[in-house]
N, C-alpha and C positions, 0 to 999 in steps of 0.2 A: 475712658472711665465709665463705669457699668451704672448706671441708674437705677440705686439703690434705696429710695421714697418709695412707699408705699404708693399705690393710685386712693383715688376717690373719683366716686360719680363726677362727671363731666356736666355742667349746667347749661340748658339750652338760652338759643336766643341772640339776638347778634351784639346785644352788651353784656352776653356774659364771662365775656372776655375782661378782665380789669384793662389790658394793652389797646384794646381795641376802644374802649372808653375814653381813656385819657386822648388820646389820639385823634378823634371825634371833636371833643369839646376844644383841645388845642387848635384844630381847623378849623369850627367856627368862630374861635376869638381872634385868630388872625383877620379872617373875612370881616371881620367888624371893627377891628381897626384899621385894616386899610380903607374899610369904607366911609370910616370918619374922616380922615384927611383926605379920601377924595372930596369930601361933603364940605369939607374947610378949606380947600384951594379953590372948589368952584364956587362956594360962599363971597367972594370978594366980589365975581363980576354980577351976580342977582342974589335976593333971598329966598326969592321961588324956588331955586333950585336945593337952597342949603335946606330948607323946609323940608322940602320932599327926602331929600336923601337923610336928614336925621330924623323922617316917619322910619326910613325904611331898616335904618339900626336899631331904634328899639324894638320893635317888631324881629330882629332876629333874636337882642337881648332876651324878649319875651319866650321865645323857641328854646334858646339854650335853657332859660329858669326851668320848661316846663317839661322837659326830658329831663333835666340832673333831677328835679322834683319827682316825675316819673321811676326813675328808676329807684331813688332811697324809698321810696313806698313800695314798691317792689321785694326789694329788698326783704324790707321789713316785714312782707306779708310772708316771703319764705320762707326767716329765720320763725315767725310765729307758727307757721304749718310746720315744720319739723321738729317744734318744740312739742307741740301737738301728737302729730302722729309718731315719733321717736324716729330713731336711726334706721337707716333702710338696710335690708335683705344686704346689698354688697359691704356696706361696713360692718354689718355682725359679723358677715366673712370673712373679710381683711382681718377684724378683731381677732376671732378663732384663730388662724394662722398664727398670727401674733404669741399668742400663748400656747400653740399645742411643743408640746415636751420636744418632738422627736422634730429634726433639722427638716427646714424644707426647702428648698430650691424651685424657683422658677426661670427657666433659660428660652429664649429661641430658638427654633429649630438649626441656625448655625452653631449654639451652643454659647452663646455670648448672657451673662446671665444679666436677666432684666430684674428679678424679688429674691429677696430671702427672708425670713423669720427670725427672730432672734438668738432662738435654739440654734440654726446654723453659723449665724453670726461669731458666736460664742464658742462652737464648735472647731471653726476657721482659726480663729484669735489662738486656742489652745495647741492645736492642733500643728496648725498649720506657720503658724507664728506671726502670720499676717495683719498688720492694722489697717484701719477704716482709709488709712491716706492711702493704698494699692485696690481698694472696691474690695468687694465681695469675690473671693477666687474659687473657678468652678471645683468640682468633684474631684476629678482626676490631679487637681492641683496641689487639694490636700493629700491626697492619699502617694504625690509622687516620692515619699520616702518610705512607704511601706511596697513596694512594687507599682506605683498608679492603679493600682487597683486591676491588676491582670488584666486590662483591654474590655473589663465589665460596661462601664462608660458607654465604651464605645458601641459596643453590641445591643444596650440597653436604647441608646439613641437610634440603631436603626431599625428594633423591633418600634421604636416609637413613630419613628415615621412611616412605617406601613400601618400607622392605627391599632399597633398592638400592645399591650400593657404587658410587662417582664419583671420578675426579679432575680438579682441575683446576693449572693456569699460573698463581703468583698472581704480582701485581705485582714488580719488583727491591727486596727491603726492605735500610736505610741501617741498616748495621750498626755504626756509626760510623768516623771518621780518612777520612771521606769514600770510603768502601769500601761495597759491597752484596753482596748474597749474594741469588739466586733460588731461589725452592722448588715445587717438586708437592704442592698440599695433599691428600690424599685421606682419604675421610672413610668408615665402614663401620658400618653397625648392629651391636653388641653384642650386645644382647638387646631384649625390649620396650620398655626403659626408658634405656638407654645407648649413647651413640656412640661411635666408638673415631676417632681426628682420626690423622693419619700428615703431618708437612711433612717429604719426601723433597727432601735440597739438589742442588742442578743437578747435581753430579760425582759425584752415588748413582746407582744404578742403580735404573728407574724401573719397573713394569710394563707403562706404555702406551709407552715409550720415547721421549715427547714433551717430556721436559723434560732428558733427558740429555745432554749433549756428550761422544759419544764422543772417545777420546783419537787415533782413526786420521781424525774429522772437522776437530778443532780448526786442525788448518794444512794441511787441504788447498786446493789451487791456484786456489780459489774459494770464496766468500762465502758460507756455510752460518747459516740465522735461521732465529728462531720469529716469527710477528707474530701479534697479539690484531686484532680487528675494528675496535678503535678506533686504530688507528694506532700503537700501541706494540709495539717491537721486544720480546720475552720474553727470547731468548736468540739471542747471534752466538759463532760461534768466531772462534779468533783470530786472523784473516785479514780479515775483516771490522774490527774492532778495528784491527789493524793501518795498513788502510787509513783509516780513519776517526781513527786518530793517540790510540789509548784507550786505557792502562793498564787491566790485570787489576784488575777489584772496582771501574773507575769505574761511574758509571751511564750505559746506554744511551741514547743519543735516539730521540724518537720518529722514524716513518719519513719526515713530511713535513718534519723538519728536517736528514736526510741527502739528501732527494732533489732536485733545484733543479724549478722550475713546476711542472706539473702532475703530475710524476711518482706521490706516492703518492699522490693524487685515483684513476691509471689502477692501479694496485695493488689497493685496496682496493676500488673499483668490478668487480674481477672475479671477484668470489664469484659464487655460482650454477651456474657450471659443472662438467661432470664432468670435464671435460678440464681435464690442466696449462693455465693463463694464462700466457704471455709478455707481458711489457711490458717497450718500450725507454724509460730514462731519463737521465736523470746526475746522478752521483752527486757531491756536494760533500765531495768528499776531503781529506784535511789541509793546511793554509796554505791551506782557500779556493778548491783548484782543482776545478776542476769536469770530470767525466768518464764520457763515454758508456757504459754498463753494460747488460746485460741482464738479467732480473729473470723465470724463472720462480717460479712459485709452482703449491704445493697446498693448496687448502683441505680440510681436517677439519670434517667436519659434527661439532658437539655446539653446546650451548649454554653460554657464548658458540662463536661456530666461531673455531678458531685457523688458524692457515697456515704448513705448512715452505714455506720460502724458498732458490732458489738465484741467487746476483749473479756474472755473470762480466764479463768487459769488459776488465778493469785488466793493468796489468805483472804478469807471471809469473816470479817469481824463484828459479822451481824447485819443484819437488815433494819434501816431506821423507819421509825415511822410514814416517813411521807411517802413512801410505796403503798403500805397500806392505806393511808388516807386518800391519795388519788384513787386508787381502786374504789373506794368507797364513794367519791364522787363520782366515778362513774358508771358504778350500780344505779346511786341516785338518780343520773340523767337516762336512765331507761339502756342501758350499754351492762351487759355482761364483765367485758375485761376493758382496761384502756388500750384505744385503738394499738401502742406501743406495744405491750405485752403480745396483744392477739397474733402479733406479725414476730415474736421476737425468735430468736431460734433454740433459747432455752426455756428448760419447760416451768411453767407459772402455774399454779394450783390453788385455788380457795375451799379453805375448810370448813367446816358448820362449828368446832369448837376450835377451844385453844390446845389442845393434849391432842397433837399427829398420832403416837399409837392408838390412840380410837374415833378419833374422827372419820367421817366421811366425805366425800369429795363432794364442793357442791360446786363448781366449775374450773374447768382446767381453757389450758389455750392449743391451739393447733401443734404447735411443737410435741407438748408432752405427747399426746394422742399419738402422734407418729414415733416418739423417742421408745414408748411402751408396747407399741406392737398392737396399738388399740387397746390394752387392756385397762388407761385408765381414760373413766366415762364416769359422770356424777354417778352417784349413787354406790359406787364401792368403797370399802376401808384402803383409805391414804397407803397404809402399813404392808399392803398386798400386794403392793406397787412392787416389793421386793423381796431378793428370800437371802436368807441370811446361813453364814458359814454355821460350824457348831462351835459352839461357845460367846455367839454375837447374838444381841439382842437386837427388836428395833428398839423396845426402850432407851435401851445406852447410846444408839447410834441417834437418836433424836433429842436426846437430851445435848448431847455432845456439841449438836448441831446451834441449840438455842442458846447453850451458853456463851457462843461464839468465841473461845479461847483459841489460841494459835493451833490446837489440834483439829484440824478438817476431817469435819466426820463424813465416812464413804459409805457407800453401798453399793450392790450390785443389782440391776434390773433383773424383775423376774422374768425373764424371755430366754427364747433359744438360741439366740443369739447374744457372748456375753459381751456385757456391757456395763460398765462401771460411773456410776453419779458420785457427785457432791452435795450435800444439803445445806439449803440456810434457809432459815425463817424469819421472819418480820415480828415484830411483835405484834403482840394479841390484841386487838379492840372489839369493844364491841361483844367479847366471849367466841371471836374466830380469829384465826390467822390466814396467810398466804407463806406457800411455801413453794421456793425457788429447785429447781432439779436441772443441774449443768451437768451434762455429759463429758467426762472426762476420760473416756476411755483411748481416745490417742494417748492424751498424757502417760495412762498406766503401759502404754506398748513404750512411749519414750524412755521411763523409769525402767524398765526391764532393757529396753537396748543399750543404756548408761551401764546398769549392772552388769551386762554382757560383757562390754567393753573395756570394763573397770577390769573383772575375771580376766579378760583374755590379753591386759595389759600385765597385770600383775603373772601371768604366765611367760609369757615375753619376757621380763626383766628376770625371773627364775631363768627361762630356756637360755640368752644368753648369758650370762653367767656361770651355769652350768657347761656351756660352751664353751667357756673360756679357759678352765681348769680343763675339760676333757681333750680339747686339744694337744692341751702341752703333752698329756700322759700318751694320747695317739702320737705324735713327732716324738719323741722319747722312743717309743715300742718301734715305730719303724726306720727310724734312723740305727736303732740296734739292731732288727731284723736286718737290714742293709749290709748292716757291717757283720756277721755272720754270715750272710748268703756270700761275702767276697772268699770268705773261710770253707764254706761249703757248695760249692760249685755245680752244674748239673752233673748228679750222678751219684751225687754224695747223698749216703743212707739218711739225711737229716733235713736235705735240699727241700723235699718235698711238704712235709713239716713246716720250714719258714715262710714256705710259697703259701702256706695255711694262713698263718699268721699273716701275712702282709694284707693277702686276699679280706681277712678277716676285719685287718686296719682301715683297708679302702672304705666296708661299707660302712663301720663306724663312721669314719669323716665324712660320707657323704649325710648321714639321718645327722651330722654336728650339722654340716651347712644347710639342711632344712631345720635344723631350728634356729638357727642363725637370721635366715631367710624370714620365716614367721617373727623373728622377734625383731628384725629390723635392725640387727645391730651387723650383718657383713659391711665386709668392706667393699666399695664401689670404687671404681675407677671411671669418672664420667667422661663420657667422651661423645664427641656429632659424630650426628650417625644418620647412614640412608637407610633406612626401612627396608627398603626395595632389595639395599645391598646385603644386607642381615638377615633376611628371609630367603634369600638367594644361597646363599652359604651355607644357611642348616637346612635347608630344603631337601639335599641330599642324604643327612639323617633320616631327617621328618619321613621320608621314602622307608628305609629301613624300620623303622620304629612298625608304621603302620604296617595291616597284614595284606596278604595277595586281594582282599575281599575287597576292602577298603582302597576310594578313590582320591587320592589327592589333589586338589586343584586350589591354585593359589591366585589371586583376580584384584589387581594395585589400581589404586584408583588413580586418578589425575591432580597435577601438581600437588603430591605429598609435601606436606613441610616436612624440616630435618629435625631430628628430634634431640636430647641427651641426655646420655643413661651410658650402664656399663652392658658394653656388648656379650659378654659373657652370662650376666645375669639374665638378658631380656632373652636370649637363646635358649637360656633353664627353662622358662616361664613359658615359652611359649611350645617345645617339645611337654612338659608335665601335660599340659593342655590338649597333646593332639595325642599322649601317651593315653589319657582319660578318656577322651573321643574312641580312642582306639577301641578300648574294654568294654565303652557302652554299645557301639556296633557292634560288637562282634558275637553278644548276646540277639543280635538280631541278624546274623550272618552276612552283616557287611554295608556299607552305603558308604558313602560323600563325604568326605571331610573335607571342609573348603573354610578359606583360611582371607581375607577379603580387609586390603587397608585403603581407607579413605581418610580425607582432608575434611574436620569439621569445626564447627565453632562452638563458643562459651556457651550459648544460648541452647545447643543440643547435649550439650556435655552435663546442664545444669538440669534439665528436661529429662536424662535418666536416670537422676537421683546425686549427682554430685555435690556437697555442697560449697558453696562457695567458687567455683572454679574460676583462675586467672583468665581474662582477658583476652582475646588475639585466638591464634589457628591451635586446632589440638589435630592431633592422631588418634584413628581409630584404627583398631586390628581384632576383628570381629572372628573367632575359632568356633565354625557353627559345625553339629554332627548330624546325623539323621540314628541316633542312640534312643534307648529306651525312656530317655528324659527324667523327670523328677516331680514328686508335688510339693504340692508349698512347704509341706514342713520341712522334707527333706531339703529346699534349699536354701531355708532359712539358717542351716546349721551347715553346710558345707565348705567355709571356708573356719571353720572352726578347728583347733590343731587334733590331730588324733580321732576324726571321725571318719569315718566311712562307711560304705555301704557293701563292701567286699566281703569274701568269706574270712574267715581269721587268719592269718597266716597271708594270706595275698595283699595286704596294704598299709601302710602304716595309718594312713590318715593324715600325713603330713603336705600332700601334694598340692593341693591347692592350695594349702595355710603359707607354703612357701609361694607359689605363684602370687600369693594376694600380699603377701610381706615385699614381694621383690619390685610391685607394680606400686606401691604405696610408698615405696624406700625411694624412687624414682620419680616420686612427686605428681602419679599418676592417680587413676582408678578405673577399679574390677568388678563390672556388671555381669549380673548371668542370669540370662530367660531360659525357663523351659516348659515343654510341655509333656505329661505322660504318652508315650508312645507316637510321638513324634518328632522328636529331637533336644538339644540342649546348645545355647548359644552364648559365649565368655568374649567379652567384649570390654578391652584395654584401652583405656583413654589416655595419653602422653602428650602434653605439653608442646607444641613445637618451641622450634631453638633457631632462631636467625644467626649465623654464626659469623663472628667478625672478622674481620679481612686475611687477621693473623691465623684463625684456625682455620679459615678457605684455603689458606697455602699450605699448610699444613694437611688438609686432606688431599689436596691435591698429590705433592708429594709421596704421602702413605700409598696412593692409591698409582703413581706411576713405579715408586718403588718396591711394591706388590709381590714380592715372589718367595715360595718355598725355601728354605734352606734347611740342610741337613743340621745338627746339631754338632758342636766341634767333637771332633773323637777323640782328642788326648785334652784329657780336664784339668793336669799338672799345670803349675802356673808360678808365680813370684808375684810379692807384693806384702805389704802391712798389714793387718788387718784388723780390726778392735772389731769383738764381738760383745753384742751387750745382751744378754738374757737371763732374768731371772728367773727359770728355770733349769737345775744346775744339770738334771740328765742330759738336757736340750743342748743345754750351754758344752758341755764333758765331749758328749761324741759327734756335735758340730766339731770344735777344735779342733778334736783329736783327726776329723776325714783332713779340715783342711791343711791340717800338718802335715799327715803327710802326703798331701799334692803339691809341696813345696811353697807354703804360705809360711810368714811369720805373723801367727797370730795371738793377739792381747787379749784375754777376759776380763770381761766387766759384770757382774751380778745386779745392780744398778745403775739408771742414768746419774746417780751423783759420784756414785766411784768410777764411771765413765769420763763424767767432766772433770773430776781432779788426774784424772787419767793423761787425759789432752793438756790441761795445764800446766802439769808438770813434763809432758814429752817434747823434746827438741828436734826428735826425726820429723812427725808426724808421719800420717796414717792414709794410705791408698785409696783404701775400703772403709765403711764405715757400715756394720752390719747391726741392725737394733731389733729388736721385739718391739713391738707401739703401746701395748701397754702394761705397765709395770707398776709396783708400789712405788710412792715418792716420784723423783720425772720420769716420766716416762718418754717415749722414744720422741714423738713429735716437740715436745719440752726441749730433750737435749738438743734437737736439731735447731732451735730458733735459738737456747741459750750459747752455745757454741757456736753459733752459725761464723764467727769471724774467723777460730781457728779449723774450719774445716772448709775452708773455702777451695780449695784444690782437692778434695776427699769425696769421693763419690758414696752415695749412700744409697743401703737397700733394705726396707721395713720387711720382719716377718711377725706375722700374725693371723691369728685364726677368728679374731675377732677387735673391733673398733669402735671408736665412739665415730658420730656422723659428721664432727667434726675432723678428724681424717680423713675422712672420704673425701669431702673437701678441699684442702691439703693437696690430698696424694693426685687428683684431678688438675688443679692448677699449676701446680708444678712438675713439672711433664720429665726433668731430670732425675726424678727420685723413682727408683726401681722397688717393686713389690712379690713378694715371694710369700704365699698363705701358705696356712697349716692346717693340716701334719703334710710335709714336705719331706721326696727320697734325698738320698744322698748325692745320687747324681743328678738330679734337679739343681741339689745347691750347690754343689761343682758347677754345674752348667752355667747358671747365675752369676756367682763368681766371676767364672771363666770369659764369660760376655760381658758382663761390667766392665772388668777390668781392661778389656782388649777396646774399650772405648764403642761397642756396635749397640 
């Protein structure tokens, strides 16, 4: 049990003990009555003796009167001198304690607590739930339901026993009705043996000034925090609150649950530096919207190290008074700006009047000075800060600013370098204002990369689409060219002609499947895959592509994970690549093309600009050239469809737009450094793929069963066949080849007269041939709606284009055969022909 009385002065003297008193006088009344009955037993045999021995008992009688006499005079004279002189020096003390506001604690250096104060007292009871019958419970006791206070305690006691005085930030403690209260605990050595504990509440005033929310911070025009190392906000004023939609006393979230991906990952990652950190994020504002924000920070070395935070980004709905009023107190106290502003990293401005288009500056803060290029310095016009488009005013854009309506008025810095502000003002006292300048010019790069991508989505959904219609009319064109070339043989005055035409089909289907590719709608067949093995296989192209100049060298790094993707596709991607390399050397008569895959992590995938990147091992396949390279602009715009930098007629622009569709469809991504005239580097990032036991046997297999086979030479066949394509050209001279190769085959024009097809047939059907997407079901539909009567029916999707869901699909289940468009005739004979024969 903790000894939880108050002390007082100790009284000198050796009865000033009350214990020691009694104690005293009880020994000499024993001593004097046994010495009366000695005095009355030896009474009987003389009187002399009885005489003498009851001289000798009053005579102690007299001793005991004259010490208890003694001392109540004593007494007496104490209790009148300290009526006298008042209460001493230690009970003002004690008293103070007593009533100061904030909780105080006094423990032993084992930490066993010997005082508390009321305030703590009170605090515990609330707090901690604990009554007077458990003592007074240390620090760490209360706080054991908000984390114990991160190990602060502790640290704070051994800064105490080396004679050093500490504070720290401790946890938000839940002080109940679902309200918390944050404190500065600081802790001080006493003497040898004592520590004296101090929890200072957030709205006291602090000495390190790190747990305070001043009242001229609390609503100013941006996001003012404390944040701990581990992700926990300490303390936000109410601006931040505000936007984060938080009643006063709720409890704060951590940072990684206000900021959406990676955002406080790039926060917290930026300790180390001596320099302010910028990081742009967004931030998950109330109802769930999400919103671009920028996020300086300063980190405080101590242990743990904390960080002042500033967040701007969001609507400005005016600047309240107490900015201005601080400032104005600290004009008064002999200070320019407040210490906060002086250091802040947006820029703060005070003006001689209240109208910014004609005032003059009469003090700015370090930030601005640097944000302006030096150009703003007392003594110039506010308004020269900026130069404006035509048809903008600064009047309208400074009005705009003070009205603080949901309209954010902008500006752009007059500098050579551009740069784009946001304004808000304070209101006017006094006949000045202060006026706030947040650089927002990442924001305006964000907003234009949105719109980019907004553009080159909405192209994508045109490109495929368009896709999808021109295929059908390309398999139409060369499934008829096919069946006239069997009419027109070599040699026939016509042959030559059709060979036009087919030639002519090919390269249409190929500029389909780069748009395809760019818009992310092909169809994939995912599959594990070695890298090592995949680069080994087109390597051999890669050889041919490149010219006699150019060196190819290919360099795999150590334990590659296995990765999954469609092997077809990632061999497109990576020959368009070395096809580019190619062109850019050869403008400089040749060099290096090396081609270089390594095993790396989240942490390096996130580091070249990924965002968000899964967990665990990724793939890199870095296609570097020693080419004429590029500068910024140009490579800001190179994965964009249809641009390029070739003469007219030598490129589509498509080449990279499909390499970055096919790396992105794969659930990868596509980096690319360059520098003018000395090389360009496109560097693939791909997911590794730990592959389960069942597709380990499976590769295995493939990979012993590995070999060449010629194609069957006679395509004639037997068998059922339901063909389902809603496109009727497609549909007409499909049928009509497989008729006659001796098939009996059924048309369907759609999946629903497909499936009344099946329902009503009694034979059923060998083959089951679909197009994947059609009006009404389409192909992957009839297959799960049908799936009971086609369970003996082997199936094969034709299509020139899918949703991603097929891909899917067609990945998983490894039974279902796939034949793209525009497709020959003896391709779908061949098909056919190997379906059916069961290989």
């Amino acid at each position: 049990m903790a000894d939880t009385t108050p002390h007082t002065p100790e009284k000198t003297g050796i009865f000033s003990r009350p214990i020691i008193r009694i104690g005293f006088f009880f020994t000499c009344f024993v001593i004097a009555v046994a010495v009366g009955v000695a005095l009355f037993a030896a009474g009987q045999d003389g009187w002399n003796g009885f005489i003498f021995l009851c001289g000798l008992a009053a005579i102690a009688f007299l001793i005991l009167y004259a010490i208890a006499a003694g001392e109540t005079a004593g007494r007496s004279m104490r209790e009148k001198a300290e009526r006298t002189e008042g209460p001493s020096a230690t009970d003002l003390a004690m008293t103070a304690m007593d009533t100061l506001s904030d909780p105080v604690l006094i423990t032993d250096r084992r930490g066993s607590v010997r005082w508390g104060n009321p305030a703590y007292k009170s605090l515990a009871e609330t707090a901690a739930g604990l009554g007077q019958s458990f003592g007074l419970p240390t620090i760490d006791r209360i706080w054991a339901g908000s984390g114990g206070g991160d190990g602060a305690v502790y640290r704070l006691a051994r800064a105490a026993s080396r004679g050093e005085a500490a504070t720290e930030i401790l946890p938000p403690l839940a002080i109940g009705e679902g309200r918390t209260q944050s404190f500065t605990l600081e802790a001080r050595p006493l003497d040898a043996q004592h520590v004296f504990w101090r929890l200072i509440p957030a709205t006291s005033q602090d000495a390190t000034g790190q747990a305070v929310t001043a009242d001229w911070s609390r609503h100013a025009p941006v996001a003012l925090f404390s944040l701990r190392a581990n992700g926990e906000i300490a303390m936000a004023n109410d601006t931040l609150r505000d936007w984060l939609g938080l009643d006063e006393g709720e409890p704060l979230p951590r940072l990684d649950a206000i900021l959406a991906g990676d955002g406080a990952r790039s926060v917290l990652n930026s300790r180390g530096g001596d320099a302010l950190a910028r990081v742009d994020a967004r931030l998950k504002a109330r109802d769930g919207i999400e919103s671009p924000v920028a996020i300086v920070v300063d980190w405080i070395p101590g242990k743990p190290p904390m960080a002042r935070g500033v967040m701007y980004g969001l609507s400005v709905t005016g600047a309240p008074p107490g900015v201005a009023q601080a400032m104005g107190q600290s004009q008064s106290a002999g200070r320019t700006l407040d210490d906060m502003f002086a250091t802040a990293p947006f820029g703060v401005v005070r003006l001689d009047m209240a109208d910014p288009d004609t005032a003059i500056i009469e003090d700015i803060n370090p930030a601005l000075v640097q944000l302006s290029g030096g150009q703003a310095i007392p003594g110039v016009k506010f308004k020269s800060l900026f130069q404006w488009e035509e048809g903008e005013s600064a009047a309208e854009a400074f009005d705009a600013a003070m009205a603080g309506g949901t309209e954010l008025a902008e500006a752009r810095l007059n500098t050579e370098k551009v740069q784009y502000v946001r304004l808000a003002f304070a209101p006017a006292r006094g006949g000045k204002r202060v006026a706030y300048v947040i650089d927002v010019t990442a924001w305006k790069d964000l907003e234009r990369q949105v719109a980019q991508s907004n553009k080159m989505q909405a192209v994508g959904q045109l490109a495929g689409g368009v896709a999808h219609d021109f295929n059908n009319l390309l398999t139409a064109i060369r499934l008829n060219c096919d069946e006239l070339l069997n009419r027109h043989p070599v040699g026939d005055p016509s042959y030559g002609e059709l060979q036009a035409i087919n030639q002519t089909v090919a390269r249409a289907a190929g500029l389909v499947r780069k748009l395809l590719a760019f818009s992310r709608k092909q169809t994939f067949r995912m599959e594990t895959l070695d890298v090592g093995n995949v680069l080994s296989d087109v390597s051999v192209l890669l050889r041919q592509i490149v010219e006699e100049t150019v060196r190819l060298d290919i360099v795999h790094g150590r334990g590659l994970p296995m990765i999954k993707a469609d092997k077809g596709q990632l061999e497109t991607a990576i020959i368009n690549l070395a096809a580019n390399a190619r062109d850019a050397m050869s403008q400089k008569g040749g060099g290096a093309l090396v081609i270089t895959t390594q095993k790396v992590d989240a942490d390096l995938v996130r580091q070249a600009g990924a965002p968000n990147p899964r967990e665990g091992d990724w793939l890199s396949i870095a296609v570097r050239d020693e080419g004429h390279g590029m500068d910024k602009e140009t490579l800001e715009k190179i994965f964009e469809p249809f641009f390029t930098t070739k003469e007219a007629g030598k490129g589509t622009g498509l080449g990279l737009a499909t390499v970055y569709g096919i790396v992105k469809q794969s659930g990868g991504f596509l980096f690319a450094e360059s520098e003018v005239n000395v090389g360009t580097t496109f560097t693939i990032y791909l997911p590794g793929h730990t592959p389960s036991a069942e597709e380990a046997q499976e590769i295995q297999q493939e990979e012993e069963a590995k070999q060449v086979e010629a194609p069957p030479a006679d395509l004639s066949g037997s068998g059922r066949i339901l063909l389902v394509e809603d496109e009727d050209a497609v549909r007409a001279i499909a049928a009509k080849t497989l008729i006659k190769r001796g098939y009996d085959v059924v048309e369907a024009a759609d999946g629903e007269e497909a499936y009344e097809i099946l329902e009503d047939d009694e034979e059923g059907f060998d083959l089951l041939i679909s197009d994947v997407v059609m009006p009404g079901l389409d192909g992957p539909g009839l297959l799960e709606k049908a799936r009971d009567m086609l369970s003996e029916t082997r199936v094969v999707f034709i299509s020139g284009y899918a949703a991603e869901q097929f891909s899917e699909t067609l990945s998983q289940e490894r039974e279902i055969a796939f034949l793209p468009k525009p497709f020959t005739l003896p391709q779908l004979a061949e098909k056919v022909k190997t379906i059916l024969a069961g290989e």
